[in-house]
N, C-alpha and C positions, 0 to 999 in steps of 0.2 A: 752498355753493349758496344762493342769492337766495330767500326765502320771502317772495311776496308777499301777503302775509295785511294786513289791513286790521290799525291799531292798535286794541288793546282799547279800551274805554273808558273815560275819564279818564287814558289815557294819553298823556303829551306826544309829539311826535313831532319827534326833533331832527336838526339840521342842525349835525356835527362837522368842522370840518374836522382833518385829521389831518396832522402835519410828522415825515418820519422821513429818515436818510439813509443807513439800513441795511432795504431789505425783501426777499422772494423776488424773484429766483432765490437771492440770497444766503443762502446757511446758516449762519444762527448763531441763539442763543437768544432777541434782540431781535427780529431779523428776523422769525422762526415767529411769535413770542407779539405782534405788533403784526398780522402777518394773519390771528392767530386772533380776536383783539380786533375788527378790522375784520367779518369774517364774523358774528361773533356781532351786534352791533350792527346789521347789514342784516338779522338774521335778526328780530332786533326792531324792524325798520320806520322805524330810525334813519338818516339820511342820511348817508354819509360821502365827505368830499370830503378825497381823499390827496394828499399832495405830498411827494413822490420823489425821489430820484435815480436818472434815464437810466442803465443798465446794458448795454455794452457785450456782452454776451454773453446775452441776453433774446431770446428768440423774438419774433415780432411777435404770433402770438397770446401776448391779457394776463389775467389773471382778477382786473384791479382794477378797484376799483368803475366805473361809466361817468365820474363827474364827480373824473378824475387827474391831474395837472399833473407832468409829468415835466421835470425841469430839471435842467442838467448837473453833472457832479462831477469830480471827482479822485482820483485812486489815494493810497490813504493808503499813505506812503514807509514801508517793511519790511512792509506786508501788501497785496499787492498783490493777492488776493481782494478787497479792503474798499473802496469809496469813501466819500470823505467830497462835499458837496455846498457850491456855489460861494456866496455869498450875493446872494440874490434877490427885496432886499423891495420893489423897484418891482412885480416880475413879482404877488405875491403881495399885493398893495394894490389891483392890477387887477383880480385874481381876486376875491378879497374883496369889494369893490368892487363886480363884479357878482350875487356869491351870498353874500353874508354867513354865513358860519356862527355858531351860538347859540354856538360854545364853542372855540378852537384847543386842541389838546391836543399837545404838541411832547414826541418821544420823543430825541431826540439831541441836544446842548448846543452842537454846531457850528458852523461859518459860516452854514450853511442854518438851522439852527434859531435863532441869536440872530436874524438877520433875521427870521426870522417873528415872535420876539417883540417886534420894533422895530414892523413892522408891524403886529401885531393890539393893541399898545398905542396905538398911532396914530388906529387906528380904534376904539378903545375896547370891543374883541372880549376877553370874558373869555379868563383863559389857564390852561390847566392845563400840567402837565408831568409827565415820569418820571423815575425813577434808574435808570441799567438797566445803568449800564459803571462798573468801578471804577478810572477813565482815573487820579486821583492814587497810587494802588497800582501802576499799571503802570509811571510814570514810573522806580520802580528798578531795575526789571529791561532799560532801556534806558538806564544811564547815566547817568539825569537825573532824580535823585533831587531836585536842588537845585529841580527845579522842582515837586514836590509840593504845597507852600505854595501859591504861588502858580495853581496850577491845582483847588486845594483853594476859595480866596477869589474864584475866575471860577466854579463851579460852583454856591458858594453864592448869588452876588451874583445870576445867573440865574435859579436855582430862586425865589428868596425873592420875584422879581416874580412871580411867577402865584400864582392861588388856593389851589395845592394841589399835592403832590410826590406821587405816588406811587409807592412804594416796595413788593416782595413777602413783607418778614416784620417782624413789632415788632422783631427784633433793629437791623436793618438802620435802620427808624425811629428807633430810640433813638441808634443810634451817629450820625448827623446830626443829630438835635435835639442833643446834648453839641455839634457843630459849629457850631450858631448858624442849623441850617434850621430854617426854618420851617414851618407847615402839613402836614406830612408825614401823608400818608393808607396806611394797609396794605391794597395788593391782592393776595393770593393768588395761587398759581402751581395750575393742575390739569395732566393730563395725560389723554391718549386713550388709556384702556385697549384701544380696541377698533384702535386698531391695532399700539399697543407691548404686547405678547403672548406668551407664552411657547409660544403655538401656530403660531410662525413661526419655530421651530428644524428647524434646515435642516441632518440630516449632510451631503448634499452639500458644505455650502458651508465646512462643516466638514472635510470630507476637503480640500478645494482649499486649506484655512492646512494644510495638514499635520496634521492632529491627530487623536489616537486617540479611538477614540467614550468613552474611559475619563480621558482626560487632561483637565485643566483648561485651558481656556480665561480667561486674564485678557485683560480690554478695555478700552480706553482711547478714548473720542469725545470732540469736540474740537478746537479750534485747535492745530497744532504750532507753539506761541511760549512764550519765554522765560517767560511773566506764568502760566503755567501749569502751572510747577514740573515737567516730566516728565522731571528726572534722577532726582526721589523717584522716578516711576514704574517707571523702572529699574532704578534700585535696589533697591525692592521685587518688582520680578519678578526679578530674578536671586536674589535671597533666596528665593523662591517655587522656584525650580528646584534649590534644594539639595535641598527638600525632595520636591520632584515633576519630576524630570526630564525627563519625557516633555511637562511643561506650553508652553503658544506664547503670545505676548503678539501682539497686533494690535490696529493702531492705525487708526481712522477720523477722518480729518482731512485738511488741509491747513496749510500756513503756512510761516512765513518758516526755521522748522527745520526740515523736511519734506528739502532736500537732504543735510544736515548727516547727520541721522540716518541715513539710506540707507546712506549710508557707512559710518558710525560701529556700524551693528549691522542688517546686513543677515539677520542670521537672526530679526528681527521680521517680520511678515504687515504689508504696508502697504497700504493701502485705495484712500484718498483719499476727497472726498468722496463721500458717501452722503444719503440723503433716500427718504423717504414707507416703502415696503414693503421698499424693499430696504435702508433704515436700519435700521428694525425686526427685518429677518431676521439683520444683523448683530448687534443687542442679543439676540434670543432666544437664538443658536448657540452664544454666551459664557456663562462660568460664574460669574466675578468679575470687579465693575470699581471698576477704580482710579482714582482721581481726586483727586489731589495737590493741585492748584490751591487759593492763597491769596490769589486778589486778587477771587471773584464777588462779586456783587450777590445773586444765588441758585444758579443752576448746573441748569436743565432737565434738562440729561443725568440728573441723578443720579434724578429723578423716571422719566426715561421707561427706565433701566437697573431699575430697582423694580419698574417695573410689566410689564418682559419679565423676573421673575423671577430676575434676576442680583442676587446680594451685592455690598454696597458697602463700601468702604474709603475713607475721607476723615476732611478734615478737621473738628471739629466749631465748623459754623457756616454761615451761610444754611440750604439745601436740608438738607443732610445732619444738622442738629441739627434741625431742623423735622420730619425723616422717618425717621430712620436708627435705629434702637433695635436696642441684642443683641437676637439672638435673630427679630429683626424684621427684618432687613434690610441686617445686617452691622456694621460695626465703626467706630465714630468716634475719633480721635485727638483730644489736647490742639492746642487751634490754634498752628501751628508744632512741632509734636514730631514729629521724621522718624524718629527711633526708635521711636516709639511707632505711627507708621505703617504702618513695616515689620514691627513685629511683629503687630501687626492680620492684616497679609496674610499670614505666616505661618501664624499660631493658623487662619485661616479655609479657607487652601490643602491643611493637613495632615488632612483629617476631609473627605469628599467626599460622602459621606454626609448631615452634618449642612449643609454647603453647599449642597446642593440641597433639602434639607427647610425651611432657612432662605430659600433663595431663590422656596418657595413661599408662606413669610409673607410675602414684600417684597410680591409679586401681592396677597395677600389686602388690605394696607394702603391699598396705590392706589385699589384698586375703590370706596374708600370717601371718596375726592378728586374731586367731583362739581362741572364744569367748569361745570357752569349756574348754582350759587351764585358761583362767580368773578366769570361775566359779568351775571349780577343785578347784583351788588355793583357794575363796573365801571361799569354803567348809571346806579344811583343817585350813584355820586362824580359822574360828570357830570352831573345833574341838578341835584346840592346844588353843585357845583361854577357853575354857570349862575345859579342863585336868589343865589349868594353866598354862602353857608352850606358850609363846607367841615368843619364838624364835625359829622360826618355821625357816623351807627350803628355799632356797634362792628365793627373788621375780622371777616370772616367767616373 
Protein backbone atom coordinates (compact mmCIF):
# COMPACT_ATOMS: atom_id res chain seq x y z
CA UNK A 1 0.00 0.00 0.00
CA UNK A 2 0.93 3.70 -1.13
CA UNK A 3 1.88 5.86 2.00
CA UNK A 4 1.46 9.28 1.01
CA UNK A 5 3.24 10.95 3.64
CA UNK A 6 5.28 14.09 2.59
CA UNK A 7 9.28 13.35 2.41
CA UNK A 8 11.20 14.15 5.64
CA UNK A 9 13.29 16.73 5.50
CA UNK A 10 16.54 16.89 3.70
CA UNK A 11 15.43 14.00 2.23
CA UNK A 12 15.86 13.61 -1.55
CA UNK A 13 12.97 12.39 -3.34
CA UNK A 14 13.74 10.11 -6.33
CA UNK A 15 12.66 9.25 -9.61
CA UNK A 16 13.69 5.12 -10.29
CA UNK A 17 12.91 3.83 -12.95
CA UNK A 18 12.84 0.07 -12.75
CA UNK A 19 13.57 -2.83 -15.75
CA UNK A 20 12.63 -6.46 -14.76
CA UNK A 21 11.42 -9.34 -17.02
CA UNK A 22 10.27 -11.43 -14.35
CA UNK A 23 7.47 -9.68 -11.71
CA UNK A 24 3.86 -10.76 -10.08
CA UNK A 25 1.67 -12.63 -11.19
CA UNK A 26 4.78 -14.65 -11.69
CA UNK A 27 6.16 -16.67 -8.58
CA UNK A 28 9.38 -16.84 -8.06
CA UNK A 29 12.15 -15.30 -5.63
CA UNK A 30 13.11 -12.31 -8.19
CA UNK A 31 9.70 -11.64 -9.01
CA UNK A 32 8.47 -11.31 -4.92
CA UNK A 33 11.71 -9.41 -3.90
CA UNK A 34 11.64 -6.83 -6.87
CA UNK A 35 7.81 -5.97 -5.78
CA UNK A 36 8.85 -5.87 -2.41
CA UNK A 37 11.56 -3.46 -3.28
CA UNK A 38 9.20 -1.50 -5.37
CA UNK A 39 6.56 -1.01 -2.44
CA UNK A 40 9.07 -0.22 -0.05
CA UNK A 41 10.55 2.63 -1.98
CA UNK A 42 6.67 4.26 -2.76
CA UNK A 43 6.48 3.73 0.86
CA UNK A 44 9.40 6.19 1.11
CA UNK A 45 7.93 8.73 -1.28
CA UNK A 46 10.30 7.52 -3.89
CA UNK A 47 8.98 7.50 -7.46
CA UNK A 48 9.04 4.32 -9.23
CA UNK A 49 8.65 3.97 -12.85
CA UNK A 50 8.41 -0.06 -13.91
CA UNK A 51 8.95 -1.65 -17.12
CA UNK A 52 7.66 -5.13 -17.50
CA UNK A 53 6.89 -7.78 -19.33
CA UNK A 54 2.81 -8.07 -20.44
CA UNK A 55 1.77 -11.47 -18.91
CA UNK A 56 -0.65 -13.33 -20.50
CA UNK A 57 -2.49 -14.57 -17.73
CA UNK A 58 -2.61 -11.07 -15.44
CA UNK A 59 -6.10 -9.87 -14.40
CA UNK A 60 -6.59 -6.41 -15.80
CA UNK A 61 -6.87 -5.18 -12.26
CA UNK A 62 -2.81 -4.32 -11.60
CA UNK A 63 -1.24 -3.09 -8.19
CA UNK A 64 1.76 -1.54 -10.21
CA UNK A 65 2.95 1.67 -9.47
CA UNK A 66 0.70 4.21 -11.95
CA UNK A 67 3.80 5.21 -14.08
CA UNK A 68 4.28 1.14 -15.79
CA UNK A 69 5.19 0.46 -19.22
CA UNK A 70 4.26 -3.12 -19.98
CA UNK A 71 5.88 -4.49 -23.20
CA UNK A 72 5.73 -7.76 -24.74
CA UNK A 73 7.83 -11.16 -24.18
CA UNK A 74 8.37 -14.58 -24.86
CA UNK A 75 8.04 -17.91 -23.37
CA UNK A 76 11.40 -18.96 -22.24
CA UNK A 77 11.67 -22.49 -24.16
CA UNK A 78 11.38 -25.64 -21.21
CA UNK A 79 9.76 -23.04 -18.67
CA UNK A 80 6.87 -22.07 -19.96
CA UNK A 81 5.74 -20.36 -16.50
CA UNK A 82 8.68 -17.70 -17.41
CA UNK A 83 8.78 -14.89 -19.97
CA UNK A 84 11.63 -13.41 -21.02
CA UNK A 85 11.09 -9.77 -22.67
CA UNK A 86 11.65 -8.62 -26.48
CA UNK A 87 14.17 -5.76 -26.72
CA UNK A 88 12.66 -2.26 -26.64
CA UNK A 89 15.05 0.57 -26.54
CA UNK A 90 13.23 2.81 -28.91
CA UNK A 91 10.06 2.17 -26.73
CA UNK A 92 12.17 3.03 -23.61
CA UNK A 93 14.26 6.27 -24.82
CA UNK A 94 10.55 7.70 -25.52
CA UNK A 95 9.59 7.03 -22.14
CA UNK A 96 12.76 8.30 -20.75
CA UNK A 97 12.58 10.91 -22.80
CA UNK A 98 9.48 12.06 -21.41
CA UNK A 99 10.12 11.45 -17.42
CA UNK A 100 13.76 10.89 -16.94
CA UNK A 101 14.37 8.90 -14.13
CA UNK A 102 17.44 10.00 -11.49
CA UNK A 103 18.68 6.19 -11.61
CA UNK A 104 17.57 2.87 -14.06
CA UNK A 105 18.19 -0.04 -11.94
CA UNK A 106 17.86 -3.33 -14.33
CA UNK A 107 17.01 -6.65 -12.46
CA UNK A 108 17.39 -9.19 -15.50
CA UNK A 109 20.33 -9.40 -17.97
CA UNK A 110 18.06 -10.14 -20.99
CA UNK A 111 16.96 -8.81 -24.36
CA UNK A 112 14.72 -6.33 -22.31
CA UNK A 113 17.20 -5.48 -19.92
CA UNK A 114 20.44 -5.00 -22.26
CA UNK A 115 18.24 -2.56 -24.27
CA UNK A 116 17.46 -0.50 -21.39
CA UNK A 117 21.03 -0.45 -20.72
CA UNK A 118 21.74 0.71 -24.48
CA UNK A 119 19.24 3.12 -23.76
CA UNK A 120 19.82 4.71 -20.30
CA UNK A 121 23.54 4.93 -21.41
CA UNK A 122 22.49 6.96 -24.36
CA UNK A 123 20.87 9.17 -22.47
CA UNK A 124 23.39 9.30 -19.86
CA UNK A 125 20.79 8.02 -17.03
CA UNK A 126 23.01 6.38 -14.23
CA UNK A 127 22.71 2.57 -14.09
CA UNK A 128 22.54 0.28 -11.42
CA UNK A 129 21.90 -3.49 -11.67
CA UNK A 130 21.42 -7.04 -9.81
CA UNK A 131 22.53 -10.63 -9.70
CA UNK A 132 19.54 -12.51 -8.89
CA UNK A 133 19.79 -15.81 -11.37
CA UNK A 134 22.69 -18.16 -11.51
CA UNK A 135 21.86 -18.59 -15.60
CA UNK A 136 25.89 -19.90 -16.00
CA UNK A 137 25.25 -22.75 -13.44
CA UNK A 138 22.04 -23.74 -15.12
CA UNK A 139 23.64 -24.07 -18.56
CA UNK A 140 24.60 -27.81 -17.24
CA UNK A 141 22.02 -29.15 -16.20
CA UNK A 142 20.48 -28.45 -19.86
CA UNK A 143 23.20 -29.82 -21.83
CA UNK A 144 25.07 -26.97 -22.42
CA UNK A 145 27.50 -26.71 -20.32
CA UNK A 146 29.85 -25.59 -23.18
CA UNK A 147 28.13 -22.51 -23.08
CA UNK A 148 29.00 -21.40 -19.31
CA UNK A 149 32.03 -19.39 -20.40
CA UNK A 150 30.70 -17.62 -22.59
CA UNK A 151 27.40 -16.67 -20.92
CA UNK A 152 29.81 -16.15 -17.66
CA UNK A 153 31.86 -13.16 -20.07
CA UNK A 154 28.01 -11.52 -21.26
CA UNK A 155 27.03 -11.24 -17.66
CA UNK A 156 30.12 -9.74 -16.61
CA UNK A 157 30.67 -7.47 -19.56
CA UNK A 158 26.88 -6.20 -18.60
CA UNK A 159 27.12 -5.96 -14.95
CA UNK A 160 30.55 -4.09 -15.22
CA UNK A 161 28.72 -1.03 -17.25
CA UNK A 162 26.54 0.29 -14.32
CA UNK A 163 27.52 1.87 -11.23
CA UNK A 164 27.04 -1.00 -9.00
CA UNK A 165 25.80 -4.97 -8.84
CA UNK A 166 23.91 -5.87 -6.35
CA UNK A 167 24.20 -8.94 -4.98
CA UNK A 168 22.36 -10.67 -1.39
CA UNK A 169 25.50 -12.08 0.66
CA UNK A 170 29.53 -11.17 0.66
CA UNK A 171 29.77 -14.71 -0.16
CA UNK A 172 28.03 -14.38 -3.48
CA UNK A 173 30.13 -10.85 -3.69
CA UNK A 174 33.41 -12.31 -3.44
CA UNK A 175 32.70 -15.30 -5.75
CA UNK A 176 32.17 -12.39 -8.71
CA UNK A 177 34.85 -10.03 -7.79
CA UNK A 178 37.50 -13.51 -8.23
CA UNK A 179 35.35 -13.31 -11.75
CA UNK A 180 36.48 -9.80 -12.70
CA UNK A 181 33.01 -7.95 -11.54
CA UNK A 182 33.20 -5.01 -10.55
CA UNK A 183 31.44 -2.67 -7.89
CA UNK A 184 29.42 -5.30 -6.37
CA UNK A 185 27.30 -3.95 -3.50
CA UNK A 186 25.65 -6.48 -0.69
CA UNK A 187 21.83 -6.22 -0.26
CA UNK A 188 20.27 -8.36 2.23
CA UNK A 189 17.41 -10.72 1.85
CA UNK A 190 14.48 -10.25 4.95
CA UNK A 191 11.60 -11.97 5.17
CA UNK A 192 7.79 -11.21 6.62
CA UNK A 193 7.47 -12.90 9.66
CA UNK A 194 4.05 -11.80 10.07
CA UNK A 195 2.83 -13.63 7.28
CA UNK A 196 5.40 -16.75 7.08
CA UNK A 197 4.23 -18.11 10.67
CA UNK A 198 4.02 -21.05 12.24
CA UNK A 199 0.59 -19.91 13.29
CA UNK A 200 -0.82 -20.82 9.95
CA UNK A 201 -0.46 -24.71 10.52
CA UNK A 202 -3.44 -26.01 9.23
CA UNK A 203 -4.37 -30.11 10.30
CA UNK A 204 -6.95 -29.83 7.82
CA UNK A 205 -4.70 -29.35 5.09
CA UNK A 206 -2.69 -31.68 6.57
CA UNK A 207 -5.16 -34.57 6.80
CA UNK A 208 -5.98 -33.70 2.65
CA UNK A 209 -1.64 -34.85 1.98
CA UNK A 210 -2.63 -37.71 3.95
CA UNK A 211 -0.67 -37.35 6.92
CA UNK A 212 -0.93 -38.22 10.44
CA UNK A 213 -1.03 -35.36 13.12
CA UNK A 214 2.21 -37.49 14.40
CA UNK A 215 4.14 -38.07 11.13
CA UNK A 216 6.64 -35.75 9.44
CA UNK A 217 5.91 -33.82 6.86
CA UNK A 218 9.01 -33.10 4.51
CA UNK A 219 8.58 -30.01 2.04
CA UNK A 220 9.90 -28.89 -0.95
CA UNK A 221 9.03 -25.09 -2.67
CA UNK A 222 10.23 -24.18 -5.71
CA UNK A 223 10.64 -24.64 -9.38
CA UNK A 224 10.37 -28.31 -10.62
CA UNK A 225 13.54 -28.21 -12.99
CA UNK A 226 16.61 -29.84 -13.51
CA UNK A 227 18.97 -26.69 -11.98
CA UNK A 228 17.38 -27.63 -8.81
CA UNK A 229 18.80 -30.96 -8.05
CA UNK A 230 15.34 -32.60 -6.68
CA UNK A 231 16.44 -36.33 -7.24
CA UNK A 232 18.79 -35.40 -3.98
CA UNK A 233 15.33 -34.45 -2.72
CA UNK A 234 14.20 -37.91 -3.27
CA UNK A 235 16.63 -39.51 -2.43
CA UNK A 236 16.67 -38.09 0.81
CA UNK A 237 13.01 -38.64 1.48
CA UNK A 238 13.06 -42.01 0.74
CA UNK A 239 15.85 -42.26 3.22
CA UNK A 240 13.61 -40.35 5.59
CA UNK A 241 10.97 -43.13 5.29
CA UNK A 242 13.24 -46.04 6.19
CA UNK A 243 13.32 -44.37 9.22
CA UNK A 244 9.69 -42.87 9.49
CA UNK A 245 7.35 -44.64 7.38
CA UNK A 246 4.22 -43.07 7.90
CA UNK A 247 6.36 -39.66 6.76
CA UNK A 248 4.72 -37.65 3.06
CA UNK A 249 7.06 -35.48 0.91
CA UNK A 250 4.95 -32.57 -0.92
CA UNK A 251 5.91 -30.67 -3.35
CA UNK A 252 4.89 -26.87 -4.08
CA UNK A 253 5.88 -25.77 -7.37
CA UNK A 254 5.54 -25.84 -10.94
CA UNK A 255 8.03 -26.50 -14.07
CA UNK A 256 9.27 -28.24 -16.83
CA UNK A 257 9.52 -31.58 -14.46
CA UNK A 258 6.17 -31.33 -12.84
CA UNK A 259 4.83 -34.08 -15.54
CA UNK A 260 7.73 -36.34 -15.33
CA UNK A 261 7.52 -36.57 -11.68
CA UNK A 262 3.64 -37.29 -11.56
CA UNK A 263 4.40 -40.22 -13.17
CA UNK A 264 7.50 -41.26 -11.79
CA UNK A 265 6.23 -41.16 -8.03
CA UNK A 266 2.72 -40.40 -7.77
CA UNK A 267 2.68 -41.23 -3.99
CA UNK A 268 4.17 -37.52 -3.52
CA UNK A 269 1.32 -34.61 -2.50
CA UNK A 270 1.76 -32.36 -5.59
CA UNK A 271 0.63 -28.81 -5.02
CA UNK A 272 1.37 -26.70 -7.77
CA UNK A 273 1.64 -23.11 -7.49
CA UNK A 274 0.97 -21.45 -4.35
CA UNK A 275 1.29 -17.62 -2.95
CA UNK A 276 0.43 -15.05 -0.20
CA UNK A 277 -1.70 -17.03 2.83
CA UNK A 278 -2.15 -20.13 1.23
CA UNK A 279 1.77 -20.40 0.55
CA UNK A 280 2.40 -19.78 4.01
CA UNK A 281 -0.14 -22.26 5.28
CA UNK A 282 1.70 -24.83 3.26
CA UNK A 283 5.10 -23.80 4.96
CA UNK A 284 3.61 -23.88 8.52
CA UNK A 285 1.65 -27.54 8.08
CA UNK A 286 5.33 -29.00 7.16
CA UNK A 287 7.87 -30.32 9.51
CA UNK A 288 11.05 -30.30 7.42
CA UNK A 289 12.38 -28.85 4.25
CA UNK A 290 14.60 -29.89 1.80
CA UNK A 291 16.18 -28.09 -0.50
CA UNK A 292 18.88 -29.53 -2.63
CA UNK A 293 19.43 -26.99 -5.01
CA UNK A 294 23.17 -25.85 -6.21
CA UNK A 295 23.00 -23.30 -8.61
CA UNK A 296 21.03 -19.99 -6.09
CA UNK A 297 22.07 -16.51 -5.96
CA UNK A 298 20.35 -16.89 -2.18
CA UNK A 299 17.28 -19.15 -2.13
CA UNK A 300 14.03 -17.04 -0.24
CA UNK A 301 12.41 -20.11 0.38
CA UNK A 302 14.92 -21.15 2.81
CA UNK A 303 14.23 -17.82 4.71
CA UNK A 304 10.41 -17.88 4.59
CA UNK A 305 10.53 -22.18 5.60
CA UNK A 306 12.65 -20.52 9.01
CA UNK A 307 10.58 -18.31 9.77
CA UNK A 308 7.12 -20.89 9.54
CA UNK A 309 9.21 -22.78 11.94
CA UNK A 310 10.26 -25.88 9.70
CA UNK A 311 14.03 -27.24 9.78
CA UNK A 312 16.17 -27.03 6.89
CA UNK A 313 18.36 -29.35 5.21
CA UNK A 314 20.72 -27.82 2.49
CA UNK A 315 23.36 -27.07 1.02
CA UNK A 316 25.99 -24.76 2.82
CA UNK A 317 25.96 -21.61 0.91
CA UNK A 318 23.94 -18.37 -0.12
CA UNK A 319 20.77 -18.39 2.32
CA UNK A 320 21.24 -21.45 4.21
CA UNK A 321 25.14 -20.66 5.31
CA UNK A 322 23.84 -17.01 6.12
CA UNK A 323 21.02 -18.60 8.32
CA UNK A 324 21.07 -22.25 9.02
CA UNK A 325 22.95 -23.21 12.23
CA UNK A 326 22.52 -26.68 14.36
CA UNK A 327 20.45 -26.47 16.62
CA UNK A 328 19.10 -23.22 15.02
CA UNK A 329 17.47 -24.16 12.14
CA UNK A 330 18.59 -27.50 10.83
CA UNK A 331 21.37 -29.04 9.12
CA UNK A 332 23.89 -27.66 6.27
CA UNK A 333 25.86 -30.13 4.01
CA UNK A 334 29.54 -29.75 2.46
CA UNK A 335 28.52 -27.80 -0.84
CA UNK A 336 27.95 -30.82 -3.31
CA UNK A 337 27.97 -33.78 -0.58
CA UNK A 338 24.72 -35.83 -1.34
CA UNK A 339 25.76 -37.95 1.22
CA UNK A 340 26.16 -35.70 3.57
CA UNK A 341 22.71 -34.38 2.66
CA UNK A 342 21.02 -37.29 3.17
CA UNK A 343 22.20 -37.90 6.19
CA UNK A 344 21.37 -34.51 7.49
CA UNK A 345 17.84 -35.49 6.74
CA UNK A 346 18.15 -38.50 8.51
CA UNK A 347 19.77 -37.54 11.89
CA UNK A 348 16.89 -34.72 11.80
CA UNK A 349 13.77 -36.99 10.55
CA UNK A 350 14.66 -39.64 13.58
CA UNK A 351 14.12 -37.33 16.75
CA UNK A 352 10.59 -35.43 16.16
CA UNK A 353 10.76 -34.20 19.25
CA UNK A 354 13.90 -32.23 18.94
CA UNK A 355 12.66 -31.20 15.32
CA UNK A 356 10.02 -29.22 16.49
CA UNK A 357 12.03 -27.71 19.33
CA UNK A 358 14.57 -26.90 16.69
CA UNK A 359 12.01 -25.62 14.30
CA UNK A 360 11.13 -23.06 17.08
CA UNK A 361 14.62 -21.69 17.13
CA UNK A 362 14.51 -21.24 13.23
CA UNK A 363 11.05 -18.79 14.19
CA UNK A 364 12.97 -17.14 16.99
CA UNK A 365 16.13 -16.38 14.28
CA UNK A 366 13.84 -14.73 11.61
CA UNK A 367 12.19 -12.26 13.97
CA UNK A 368 15.31 -10.73 14.34
CA UNK A 369 15.74 -10.28 10.13
CA UNK A 370 14.22 -6.73 10.12
CA UNK A 371 13.08 -5.97 6.44
CA UNK A 372 13.24 -2.13 7.11
CA UNK A 373 17.20 -2.12 7.56
CA UNK A 374 17.09 -3.96 3.91
CA UNK A 375 15.12 -1.40 2.53
CA UNK A 376 17.03 1.65 4.31
CA UNK A 377 20.02 0.10 2.86
CA UNK A 378 18.29 -0.35 -0.60
CA UNK A 379 17.42 3.29 -0.56
CA UNK A 380 20.93 4.57 0.14
CA UNK A 381 22.81 2.22 -2.58
CA UNK A 382 20.60 4.24 -4.75
CA UNK A 383 21.25 7.31 -3.54
CA UNK A 384 25.21 6.81 -3.51
CA UNK A 385 24.43 4.90 -6.63
CA UNK A 386 23.00 8.53 -8.37
CA UNK A 387 25.70 10.89 -6.56
CA UNK A 388 28.22 8.41 -8.11
CA UNK A 389 29.62 6.96 -5.12
CA UNK A 390 29.08 3.43 -5.12
CA UNK A 391 31.16 2.70 -2.02
CA UNK A 392 28.84 3.28 0.09
CA UNK A 393 28.57 1.90 4.13
CA UNK A 394 29.20 -1.42 5.03
CA UNK A 395 26.37 -4.12 4.00
CA UNK A 396 23.80 -4.34 6.64
Amino acid sequence: MYLDNPPQSGQRRLRIGIVTETYPPEINGVALTVARWIESLRQRNHTVQLVRVRQGNESPESSDPPETLRLSGFRIPGYPQLQGGWPAARSLLRQWQRNRPDLIHIVTEGPLGHSALRAARRLAIPVSTSFHTNFHGYSRHYHLGWLAAPIMAYLRHFHNQGVQTLVPTVELAEQLQSLGFLRTQVLARGVDTRLFSPQRRDPALREAWGAAPDAPVALYVGRLAAEKNLDLAIVAFQAIRRVQPAARLVLVGDGPLAGRLRVRHPEFVYCGMKRGEELAAHYASADLFLFPSLTETFGNVVLEALASSLVVVAFDYAAARAHVEPSHGGLVAPFGDAGAFVAAAIALARDLDALRRMGQNARETMLCLDSDRVYERLETLFLNAIAGDASCANPC
